[in-house]
CHARMM internal coordinates of N, CA and C (Angstrom, degrees):
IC EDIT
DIST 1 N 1 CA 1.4503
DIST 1 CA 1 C 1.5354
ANGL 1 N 1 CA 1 C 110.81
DIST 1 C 2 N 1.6196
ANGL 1 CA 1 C 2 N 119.78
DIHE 1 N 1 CA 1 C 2 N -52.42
DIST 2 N 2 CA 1.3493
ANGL 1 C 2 N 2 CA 101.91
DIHE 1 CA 1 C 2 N 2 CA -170.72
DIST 2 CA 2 C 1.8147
ANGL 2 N 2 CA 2 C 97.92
DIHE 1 C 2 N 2 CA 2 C -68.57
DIST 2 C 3 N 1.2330
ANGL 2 CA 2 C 3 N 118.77
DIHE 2 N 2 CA 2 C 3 N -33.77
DIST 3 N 3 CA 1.5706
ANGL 2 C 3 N 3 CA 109.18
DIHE 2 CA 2 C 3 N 3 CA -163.92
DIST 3 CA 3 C 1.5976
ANGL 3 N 3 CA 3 C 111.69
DIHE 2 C 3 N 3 CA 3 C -66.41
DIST 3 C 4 N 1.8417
ANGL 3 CA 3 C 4 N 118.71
DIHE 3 N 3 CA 3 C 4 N -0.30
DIST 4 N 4 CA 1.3410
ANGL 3 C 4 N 4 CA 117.68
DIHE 3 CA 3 C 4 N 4 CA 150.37
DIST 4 CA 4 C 1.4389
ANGL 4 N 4 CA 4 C 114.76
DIHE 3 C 4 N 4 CA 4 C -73.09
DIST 4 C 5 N 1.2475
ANGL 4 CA 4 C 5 N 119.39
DIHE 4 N 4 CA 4 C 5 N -39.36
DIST 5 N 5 CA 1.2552
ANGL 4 C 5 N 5 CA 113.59
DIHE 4 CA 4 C 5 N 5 CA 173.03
DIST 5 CA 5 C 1.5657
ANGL 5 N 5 CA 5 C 134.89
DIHE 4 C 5 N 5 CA 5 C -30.89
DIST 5 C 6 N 1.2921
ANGL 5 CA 5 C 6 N 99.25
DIHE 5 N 5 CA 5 C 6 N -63.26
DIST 6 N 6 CA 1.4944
ANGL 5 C 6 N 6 CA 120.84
DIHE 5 CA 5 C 6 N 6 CA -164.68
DIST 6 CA 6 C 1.9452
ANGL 6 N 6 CA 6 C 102.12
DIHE 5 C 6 N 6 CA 6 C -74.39
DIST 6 C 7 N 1.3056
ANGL 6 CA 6 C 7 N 99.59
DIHE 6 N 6 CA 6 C 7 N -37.55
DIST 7 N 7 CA 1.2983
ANGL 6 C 7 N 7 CA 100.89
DIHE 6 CA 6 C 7 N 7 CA 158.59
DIST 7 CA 7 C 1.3011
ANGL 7 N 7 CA 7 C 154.79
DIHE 6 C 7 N 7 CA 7 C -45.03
DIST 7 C 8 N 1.7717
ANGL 7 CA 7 C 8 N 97.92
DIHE 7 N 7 CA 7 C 8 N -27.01
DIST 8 N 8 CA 1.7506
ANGL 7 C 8 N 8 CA 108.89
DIHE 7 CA 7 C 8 N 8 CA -177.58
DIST 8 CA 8 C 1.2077
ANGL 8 N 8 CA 8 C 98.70
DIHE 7 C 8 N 8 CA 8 C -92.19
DIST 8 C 9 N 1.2653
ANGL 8 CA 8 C 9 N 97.23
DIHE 8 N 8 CA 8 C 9 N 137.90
DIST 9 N 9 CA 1.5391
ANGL 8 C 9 N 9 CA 113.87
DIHE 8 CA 8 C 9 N 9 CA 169.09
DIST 9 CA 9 C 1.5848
ANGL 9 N 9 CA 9 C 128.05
DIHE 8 C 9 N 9 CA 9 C -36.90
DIST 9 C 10 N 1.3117
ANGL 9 CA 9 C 10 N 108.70
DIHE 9 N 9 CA 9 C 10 N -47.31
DIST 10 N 10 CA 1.3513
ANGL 9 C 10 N 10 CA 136.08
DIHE 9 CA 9 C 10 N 10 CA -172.51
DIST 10 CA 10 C 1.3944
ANGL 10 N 10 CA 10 C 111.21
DIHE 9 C 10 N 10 CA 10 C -69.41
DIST 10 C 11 N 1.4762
ANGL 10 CA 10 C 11 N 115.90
DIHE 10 N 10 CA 10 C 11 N -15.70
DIST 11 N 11 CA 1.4174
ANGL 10 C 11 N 11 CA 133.34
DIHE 10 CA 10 C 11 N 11 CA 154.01
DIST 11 CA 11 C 1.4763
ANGL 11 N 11 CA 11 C 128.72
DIHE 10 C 11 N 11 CA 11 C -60.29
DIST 11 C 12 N 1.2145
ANGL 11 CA 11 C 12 N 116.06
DIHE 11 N 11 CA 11 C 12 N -25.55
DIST 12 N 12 CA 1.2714
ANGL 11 C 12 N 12 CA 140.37
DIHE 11 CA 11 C 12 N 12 CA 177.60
DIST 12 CA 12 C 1.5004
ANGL 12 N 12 CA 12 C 122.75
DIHE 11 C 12 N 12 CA 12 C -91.98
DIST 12 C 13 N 1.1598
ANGL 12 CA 12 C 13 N 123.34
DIHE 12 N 12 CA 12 C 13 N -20.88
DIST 13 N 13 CA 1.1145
ANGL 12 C 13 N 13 CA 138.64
DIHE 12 CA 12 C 13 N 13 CA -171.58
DIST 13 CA 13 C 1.4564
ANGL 13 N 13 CA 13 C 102.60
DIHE 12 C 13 N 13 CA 13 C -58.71
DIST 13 C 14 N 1.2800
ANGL 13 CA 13 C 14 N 122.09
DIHE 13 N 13 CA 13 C 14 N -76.47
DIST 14 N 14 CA 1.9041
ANGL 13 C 14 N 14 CA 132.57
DIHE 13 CA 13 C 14 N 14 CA -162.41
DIST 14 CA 14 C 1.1538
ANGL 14 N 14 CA 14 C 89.32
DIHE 13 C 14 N 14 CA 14 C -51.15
DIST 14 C 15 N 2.0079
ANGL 14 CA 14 C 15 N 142.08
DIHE 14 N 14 CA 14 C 15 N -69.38
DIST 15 N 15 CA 1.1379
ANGL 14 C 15 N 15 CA 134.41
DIHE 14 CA 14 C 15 N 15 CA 165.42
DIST 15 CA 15 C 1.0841
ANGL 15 N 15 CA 15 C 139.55
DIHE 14 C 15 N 15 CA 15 C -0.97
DIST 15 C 16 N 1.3857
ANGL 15 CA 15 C 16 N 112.08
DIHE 15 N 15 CA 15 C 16 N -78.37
DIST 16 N 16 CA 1.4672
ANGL 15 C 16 N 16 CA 138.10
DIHE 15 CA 15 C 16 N 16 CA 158.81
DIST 16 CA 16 C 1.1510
ANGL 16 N 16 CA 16 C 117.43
DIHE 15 C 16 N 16 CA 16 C -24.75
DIST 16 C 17 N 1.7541
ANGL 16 CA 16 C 17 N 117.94
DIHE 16 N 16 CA 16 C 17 N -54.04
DIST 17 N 17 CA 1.4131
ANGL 16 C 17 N 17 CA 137.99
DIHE 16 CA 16 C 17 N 17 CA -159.90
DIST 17 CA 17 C 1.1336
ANGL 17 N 17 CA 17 C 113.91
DIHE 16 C 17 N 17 CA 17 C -72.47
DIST 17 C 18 N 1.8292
ANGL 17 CA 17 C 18 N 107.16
DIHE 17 N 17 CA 17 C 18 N -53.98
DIST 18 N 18 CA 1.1118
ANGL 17 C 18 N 18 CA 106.73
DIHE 17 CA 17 C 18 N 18 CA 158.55
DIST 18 CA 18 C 1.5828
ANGL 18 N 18 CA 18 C 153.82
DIHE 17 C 18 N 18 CA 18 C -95.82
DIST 18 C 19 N 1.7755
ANGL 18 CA 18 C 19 N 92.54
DIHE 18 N 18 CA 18 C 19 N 23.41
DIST 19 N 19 CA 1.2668
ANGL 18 C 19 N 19 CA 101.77
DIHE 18 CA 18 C 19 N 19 CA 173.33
DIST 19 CA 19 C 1.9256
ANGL 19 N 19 CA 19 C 103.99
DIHE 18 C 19 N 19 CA 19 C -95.03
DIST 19 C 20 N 1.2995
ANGL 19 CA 19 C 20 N 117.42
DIHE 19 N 19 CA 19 C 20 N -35.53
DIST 20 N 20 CA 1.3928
ANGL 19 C 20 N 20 CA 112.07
DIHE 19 CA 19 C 20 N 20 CA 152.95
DIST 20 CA 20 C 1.3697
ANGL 20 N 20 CA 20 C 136.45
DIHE 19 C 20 N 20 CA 20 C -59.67
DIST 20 C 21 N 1.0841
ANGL 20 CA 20 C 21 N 125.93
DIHE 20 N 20 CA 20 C 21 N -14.24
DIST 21 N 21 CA 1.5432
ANGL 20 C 21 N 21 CA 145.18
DIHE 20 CA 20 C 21 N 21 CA 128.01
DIST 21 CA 21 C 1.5020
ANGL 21 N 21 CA 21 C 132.78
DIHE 20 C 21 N 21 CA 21 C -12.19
DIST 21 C 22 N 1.4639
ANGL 21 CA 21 C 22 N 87.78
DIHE 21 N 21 CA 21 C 22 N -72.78
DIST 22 N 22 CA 1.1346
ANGL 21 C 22 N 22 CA 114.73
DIHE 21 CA 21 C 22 N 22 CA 176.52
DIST 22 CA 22 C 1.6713
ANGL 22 N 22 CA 22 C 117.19
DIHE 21 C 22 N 22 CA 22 C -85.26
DIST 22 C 23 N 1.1514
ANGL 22 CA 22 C 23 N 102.74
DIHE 22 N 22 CA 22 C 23 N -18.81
DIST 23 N 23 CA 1.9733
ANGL 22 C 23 N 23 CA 88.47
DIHE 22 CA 22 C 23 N 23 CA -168.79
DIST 23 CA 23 C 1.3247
ANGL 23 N 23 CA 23 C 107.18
DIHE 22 C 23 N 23 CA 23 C -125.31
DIST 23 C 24 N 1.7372
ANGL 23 CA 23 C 24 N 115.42
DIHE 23 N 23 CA 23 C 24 N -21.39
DIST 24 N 24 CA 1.5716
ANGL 23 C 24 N 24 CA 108.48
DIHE 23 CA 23 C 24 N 24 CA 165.69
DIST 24 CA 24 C 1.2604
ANGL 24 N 24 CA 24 C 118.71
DIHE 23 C 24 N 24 CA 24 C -111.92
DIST 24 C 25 N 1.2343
ANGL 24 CA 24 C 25 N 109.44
DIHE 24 N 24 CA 24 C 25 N -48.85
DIST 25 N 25 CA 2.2197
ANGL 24 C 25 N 25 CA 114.58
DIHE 24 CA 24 C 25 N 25 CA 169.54
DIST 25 CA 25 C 1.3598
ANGL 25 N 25 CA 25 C 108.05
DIHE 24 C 25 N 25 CA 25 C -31.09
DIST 25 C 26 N 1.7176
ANGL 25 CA 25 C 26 N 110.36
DIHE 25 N 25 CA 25 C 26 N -82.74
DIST 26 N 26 CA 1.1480
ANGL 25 C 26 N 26 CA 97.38
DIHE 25 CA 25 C 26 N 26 CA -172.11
DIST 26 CA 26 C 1.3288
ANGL 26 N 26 CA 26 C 141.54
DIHE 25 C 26 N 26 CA 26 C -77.89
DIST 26 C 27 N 1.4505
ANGL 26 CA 26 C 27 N 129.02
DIHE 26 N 26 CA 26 C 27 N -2.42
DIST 27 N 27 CA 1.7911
ANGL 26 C 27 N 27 CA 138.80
DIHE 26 CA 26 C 27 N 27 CA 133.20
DIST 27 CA 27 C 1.4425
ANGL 27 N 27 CA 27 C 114.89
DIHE 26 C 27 N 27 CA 27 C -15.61
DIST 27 C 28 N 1.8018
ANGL 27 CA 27 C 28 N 92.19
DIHE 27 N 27 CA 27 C 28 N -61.38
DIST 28 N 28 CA 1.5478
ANGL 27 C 28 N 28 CA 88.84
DIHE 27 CA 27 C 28 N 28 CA -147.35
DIST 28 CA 28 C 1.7010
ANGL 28 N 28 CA 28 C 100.72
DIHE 27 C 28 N 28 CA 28 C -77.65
DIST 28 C 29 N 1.5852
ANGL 28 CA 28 C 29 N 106.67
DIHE 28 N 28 CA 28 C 29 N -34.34
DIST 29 N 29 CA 1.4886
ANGL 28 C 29 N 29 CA 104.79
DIHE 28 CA 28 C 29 N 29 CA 165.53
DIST 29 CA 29 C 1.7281
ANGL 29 N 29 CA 29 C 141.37
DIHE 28 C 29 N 29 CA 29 C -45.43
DIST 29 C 30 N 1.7350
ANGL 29 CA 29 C 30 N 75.83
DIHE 29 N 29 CA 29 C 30 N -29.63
DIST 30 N 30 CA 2.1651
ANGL 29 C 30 N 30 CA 98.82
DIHE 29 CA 29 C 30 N 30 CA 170.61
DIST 30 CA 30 C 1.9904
ANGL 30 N 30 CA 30 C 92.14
DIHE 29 C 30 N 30 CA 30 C -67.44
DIST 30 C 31 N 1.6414
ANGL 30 CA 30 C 31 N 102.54
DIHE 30 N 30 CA 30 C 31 N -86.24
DIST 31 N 31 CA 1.4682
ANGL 30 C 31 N 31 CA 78.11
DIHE 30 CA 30 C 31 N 31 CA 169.88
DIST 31 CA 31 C 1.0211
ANGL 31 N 31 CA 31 C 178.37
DIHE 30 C 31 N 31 CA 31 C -163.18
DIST 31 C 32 N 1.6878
ANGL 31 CA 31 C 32 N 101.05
DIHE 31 N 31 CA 31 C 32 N 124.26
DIST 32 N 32 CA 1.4243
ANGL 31 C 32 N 32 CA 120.39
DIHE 31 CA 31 C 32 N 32 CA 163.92
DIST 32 CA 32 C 1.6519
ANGL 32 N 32 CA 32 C 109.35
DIHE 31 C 32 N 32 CA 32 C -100.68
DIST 32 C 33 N 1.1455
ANGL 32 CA 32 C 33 N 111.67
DIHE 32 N 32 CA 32 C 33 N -31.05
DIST 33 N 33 CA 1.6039
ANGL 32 C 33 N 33 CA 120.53
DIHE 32 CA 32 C 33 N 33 CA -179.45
DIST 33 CA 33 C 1.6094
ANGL 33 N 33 CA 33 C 91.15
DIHE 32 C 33 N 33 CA 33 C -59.93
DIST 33 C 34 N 1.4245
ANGL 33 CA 33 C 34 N 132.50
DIHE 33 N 33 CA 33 C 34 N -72.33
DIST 34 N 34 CA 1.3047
ANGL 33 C 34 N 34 CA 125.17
DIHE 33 CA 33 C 34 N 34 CA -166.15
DIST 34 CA 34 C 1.3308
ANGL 34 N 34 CA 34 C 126.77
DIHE 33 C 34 N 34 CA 34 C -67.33
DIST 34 C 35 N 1.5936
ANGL 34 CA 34 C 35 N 97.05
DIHE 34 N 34 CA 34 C 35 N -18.26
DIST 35 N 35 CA 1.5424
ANGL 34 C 35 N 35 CA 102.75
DIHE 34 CA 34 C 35 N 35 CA 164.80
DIST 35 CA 35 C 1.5833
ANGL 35 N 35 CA 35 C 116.28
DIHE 34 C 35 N 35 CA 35 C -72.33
DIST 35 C 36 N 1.1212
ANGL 35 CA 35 C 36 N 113.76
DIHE 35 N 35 CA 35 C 36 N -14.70
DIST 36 N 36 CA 2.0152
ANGL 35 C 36 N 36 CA 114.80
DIHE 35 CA 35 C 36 N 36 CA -179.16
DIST 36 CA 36 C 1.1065
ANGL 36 N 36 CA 36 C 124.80
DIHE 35 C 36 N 36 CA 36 C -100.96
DIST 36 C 37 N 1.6099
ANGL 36 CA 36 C 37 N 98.66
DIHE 36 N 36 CA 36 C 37 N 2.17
DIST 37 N 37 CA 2.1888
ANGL 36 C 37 N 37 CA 111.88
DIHE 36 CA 36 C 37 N 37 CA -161.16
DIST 37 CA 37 C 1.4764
ANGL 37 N 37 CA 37 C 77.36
DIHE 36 C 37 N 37 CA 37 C -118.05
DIST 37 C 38 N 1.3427
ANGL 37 CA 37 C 38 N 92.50
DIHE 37 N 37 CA 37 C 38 N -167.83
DIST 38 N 38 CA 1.6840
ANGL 37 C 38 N 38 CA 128.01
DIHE 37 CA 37 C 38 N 38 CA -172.61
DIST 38 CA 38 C 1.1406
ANGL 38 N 38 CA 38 C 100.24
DIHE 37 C 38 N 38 CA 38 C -148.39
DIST 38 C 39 N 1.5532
ANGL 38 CA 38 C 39 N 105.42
DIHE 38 N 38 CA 38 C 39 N -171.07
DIST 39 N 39 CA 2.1385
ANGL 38 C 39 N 39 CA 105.47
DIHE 38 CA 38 C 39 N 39 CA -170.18
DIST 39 CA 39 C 1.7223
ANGL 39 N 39 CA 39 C 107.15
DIHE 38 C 39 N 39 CA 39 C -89.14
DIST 39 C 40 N 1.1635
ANGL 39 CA 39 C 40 N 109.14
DIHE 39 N 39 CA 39 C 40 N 17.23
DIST 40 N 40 CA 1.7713
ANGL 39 C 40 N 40 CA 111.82
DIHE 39 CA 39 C 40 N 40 CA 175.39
DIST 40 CA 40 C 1.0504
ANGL 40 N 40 CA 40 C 126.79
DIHE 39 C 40 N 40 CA 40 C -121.14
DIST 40 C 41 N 2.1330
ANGL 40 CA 40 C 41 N 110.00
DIHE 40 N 40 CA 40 C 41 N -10.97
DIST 41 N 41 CA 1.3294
ANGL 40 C 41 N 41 CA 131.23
DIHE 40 CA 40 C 41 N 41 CA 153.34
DIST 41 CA 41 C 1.7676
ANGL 41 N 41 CA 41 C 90.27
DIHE 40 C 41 N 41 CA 41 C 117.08
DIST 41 C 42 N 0.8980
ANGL 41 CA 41 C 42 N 135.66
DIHE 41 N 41 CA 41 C 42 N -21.19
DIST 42 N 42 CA 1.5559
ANGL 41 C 42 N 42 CA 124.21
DIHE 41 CA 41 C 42 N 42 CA -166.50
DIST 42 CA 42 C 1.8254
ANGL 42 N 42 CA 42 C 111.11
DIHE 41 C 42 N 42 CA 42 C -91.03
DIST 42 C 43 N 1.2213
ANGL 42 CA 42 C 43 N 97.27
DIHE 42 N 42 CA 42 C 43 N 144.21
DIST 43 N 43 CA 1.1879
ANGL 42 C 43 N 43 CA 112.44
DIHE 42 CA 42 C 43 N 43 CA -149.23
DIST 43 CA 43 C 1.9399
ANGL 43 N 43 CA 43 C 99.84
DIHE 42 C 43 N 43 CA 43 C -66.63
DIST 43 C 44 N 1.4151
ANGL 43 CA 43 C 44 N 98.21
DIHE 43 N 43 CA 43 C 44 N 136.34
DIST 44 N 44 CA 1.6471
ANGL 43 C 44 N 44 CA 95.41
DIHE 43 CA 43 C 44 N 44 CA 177.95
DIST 44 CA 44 C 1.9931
ANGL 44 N 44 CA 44 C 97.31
DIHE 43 C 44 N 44 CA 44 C -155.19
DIST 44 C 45 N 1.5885
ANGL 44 CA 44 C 45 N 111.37
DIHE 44 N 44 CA 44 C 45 N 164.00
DIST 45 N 45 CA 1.4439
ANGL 44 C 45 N 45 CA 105.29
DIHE 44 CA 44 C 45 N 45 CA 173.12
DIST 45 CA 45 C 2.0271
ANGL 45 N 45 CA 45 C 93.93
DIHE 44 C 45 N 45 CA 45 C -127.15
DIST 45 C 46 N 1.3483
ANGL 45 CA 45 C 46 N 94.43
DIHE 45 N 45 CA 45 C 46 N 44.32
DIST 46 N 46 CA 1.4005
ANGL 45 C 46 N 46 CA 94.30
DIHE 45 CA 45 C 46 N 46 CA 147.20
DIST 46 CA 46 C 1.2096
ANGL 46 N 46 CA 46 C 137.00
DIHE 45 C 46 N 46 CA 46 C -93.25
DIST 46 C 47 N 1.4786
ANGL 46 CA 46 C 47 N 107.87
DIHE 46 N 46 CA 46 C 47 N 0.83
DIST 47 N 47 CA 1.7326
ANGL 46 C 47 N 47 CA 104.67
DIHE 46 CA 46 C 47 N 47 CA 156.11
DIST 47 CA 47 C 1.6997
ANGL 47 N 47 CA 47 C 132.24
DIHE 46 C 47 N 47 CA 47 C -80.54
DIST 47 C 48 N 1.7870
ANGL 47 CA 47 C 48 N 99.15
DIHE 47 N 47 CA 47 C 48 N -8.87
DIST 48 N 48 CA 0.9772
ANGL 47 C 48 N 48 CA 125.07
DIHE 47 CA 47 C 48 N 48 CA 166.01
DIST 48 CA 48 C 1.8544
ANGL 48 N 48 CA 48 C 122.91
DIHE 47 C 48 N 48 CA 48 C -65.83
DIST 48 C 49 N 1.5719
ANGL 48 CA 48 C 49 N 86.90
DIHE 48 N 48 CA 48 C 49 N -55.09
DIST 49 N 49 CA 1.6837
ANGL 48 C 49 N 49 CA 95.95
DIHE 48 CA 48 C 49 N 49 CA 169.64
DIST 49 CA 49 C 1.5249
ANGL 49 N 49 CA 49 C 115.25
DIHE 48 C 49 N 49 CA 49 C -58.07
DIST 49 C 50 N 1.6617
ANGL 49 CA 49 C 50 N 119.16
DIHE 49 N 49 CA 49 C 50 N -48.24
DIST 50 N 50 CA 1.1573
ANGL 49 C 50 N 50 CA 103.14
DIHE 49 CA 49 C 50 N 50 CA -162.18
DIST 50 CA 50 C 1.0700
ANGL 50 N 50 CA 50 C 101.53
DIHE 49 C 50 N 50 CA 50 C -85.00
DIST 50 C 51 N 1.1737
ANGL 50 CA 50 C 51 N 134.67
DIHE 50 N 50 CA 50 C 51 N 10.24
DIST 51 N 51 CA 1.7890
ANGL 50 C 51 N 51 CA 139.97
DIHE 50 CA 50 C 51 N 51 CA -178.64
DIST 51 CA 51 C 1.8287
ANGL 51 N 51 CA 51 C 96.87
DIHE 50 C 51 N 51 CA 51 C -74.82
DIST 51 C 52 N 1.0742
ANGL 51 CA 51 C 52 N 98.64
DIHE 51 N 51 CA 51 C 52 N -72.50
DIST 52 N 52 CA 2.1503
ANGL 51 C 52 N 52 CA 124.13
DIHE 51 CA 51 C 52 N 52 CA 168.27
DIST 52 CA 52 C 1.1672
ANGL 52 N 52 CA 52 C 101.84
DIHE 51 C 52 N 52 CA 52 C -55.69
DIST 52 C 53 N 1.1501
ANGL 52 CA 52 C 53 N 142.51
DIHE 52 N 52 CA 52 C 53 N -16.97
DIST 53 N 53 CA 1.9776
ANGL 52 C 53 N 53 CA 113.88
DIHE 52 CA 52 C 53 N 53 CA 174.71
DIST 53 CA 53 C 1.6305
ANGL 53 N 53 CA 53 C 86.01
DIHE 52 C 53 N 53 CA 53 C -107.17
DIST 53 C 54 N 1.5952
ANGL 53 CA 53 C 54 N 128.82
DIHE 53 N 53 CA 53 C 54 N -5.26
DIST 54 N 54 CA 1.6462
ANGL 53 C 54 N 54 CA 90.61
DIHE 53 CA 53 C 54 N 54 CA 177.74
DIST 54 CA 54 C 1.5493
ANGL 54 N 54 CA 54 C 108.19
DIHE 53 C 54 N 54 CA 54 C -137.25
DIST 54 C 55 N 1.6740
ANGL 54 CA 54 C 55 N 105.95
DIHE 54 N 54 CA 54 C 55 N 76.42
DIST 55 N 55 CA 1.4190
ANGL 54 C 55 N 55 CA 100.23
DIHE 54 CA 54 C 55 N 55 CA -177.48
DIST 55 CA 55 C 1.6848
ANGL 55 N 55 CA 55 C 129.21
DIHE 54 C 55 N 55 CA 55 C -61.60
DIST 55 C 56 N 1.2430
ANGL 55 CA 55 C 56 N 115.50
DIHE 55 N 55 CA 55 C 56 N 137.26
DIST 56 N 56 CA 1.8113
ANGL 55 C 56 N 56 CA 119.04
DIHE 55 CA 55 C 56 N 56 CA 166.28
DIST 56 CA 56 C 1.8649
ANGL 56 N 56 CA 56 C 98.87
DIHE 55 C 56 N 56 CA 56 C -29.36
DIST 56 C 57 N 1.6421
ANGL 56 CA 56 C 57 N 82.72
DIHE 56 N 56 CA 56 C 57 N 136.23
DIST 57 N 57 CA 1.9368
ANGL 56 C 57 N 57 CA 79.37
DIHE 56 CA 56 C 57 N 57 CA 165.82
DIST 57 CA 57 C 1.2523
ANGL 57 N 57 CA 57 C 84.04
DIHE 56 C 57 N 57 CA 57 C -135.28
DIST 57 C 58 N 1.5298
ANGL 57 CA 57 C 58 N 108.81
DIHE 57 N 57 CA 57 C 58 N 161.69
DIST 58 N 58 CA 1.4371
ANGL 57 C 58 N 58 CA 119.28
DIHE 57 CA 57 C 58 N 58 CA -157.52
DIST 58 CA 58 C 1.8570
ANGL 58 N 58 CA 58 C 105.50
DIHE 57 C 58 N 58 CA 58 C -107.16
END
COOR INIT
IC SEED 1 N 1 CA 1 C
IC BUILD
C-alpha cells in the first residue's frame, strides 16, 4: 500500500511545485528585480548601459 503511494504521480506534484519555487521562480525573479534597481532600490536601466558601453574582450 504505501509503495502505491509514492508512486502516483499526483504525489509529486506539491514537491515539484515547490521545489521550482524555490530554486528557479524565485532566482530568476531576484534577477530581474536587481537587474531594474540600483544600490538605493529605485528603479533605473543603468545597469543596462553600463553592461553595453563595456563589453568582455577576450
Amino acid at each position: 500500500m504505501t509503495m502505491n503511494f509514492f508512486l502516483r504521480r499526483r504525489n509529486w506534484t506539491l514537491p515539484y511545485a515547490l521545489f521550482l519555487l524555490v530554486f528557479v521562480i524565485v532566482p530568476l525573479l531576484l534577477i530581474v528585480y536587481y537587474a531594474f534597481t540600483d544600490a538605493e532600490g529605485s528603479f533605473t536601466l543603468g545597469n543596462f548601459r553600463k553592461f553595453m558601453m563595456h563589453p568582455c574582450k577576450p
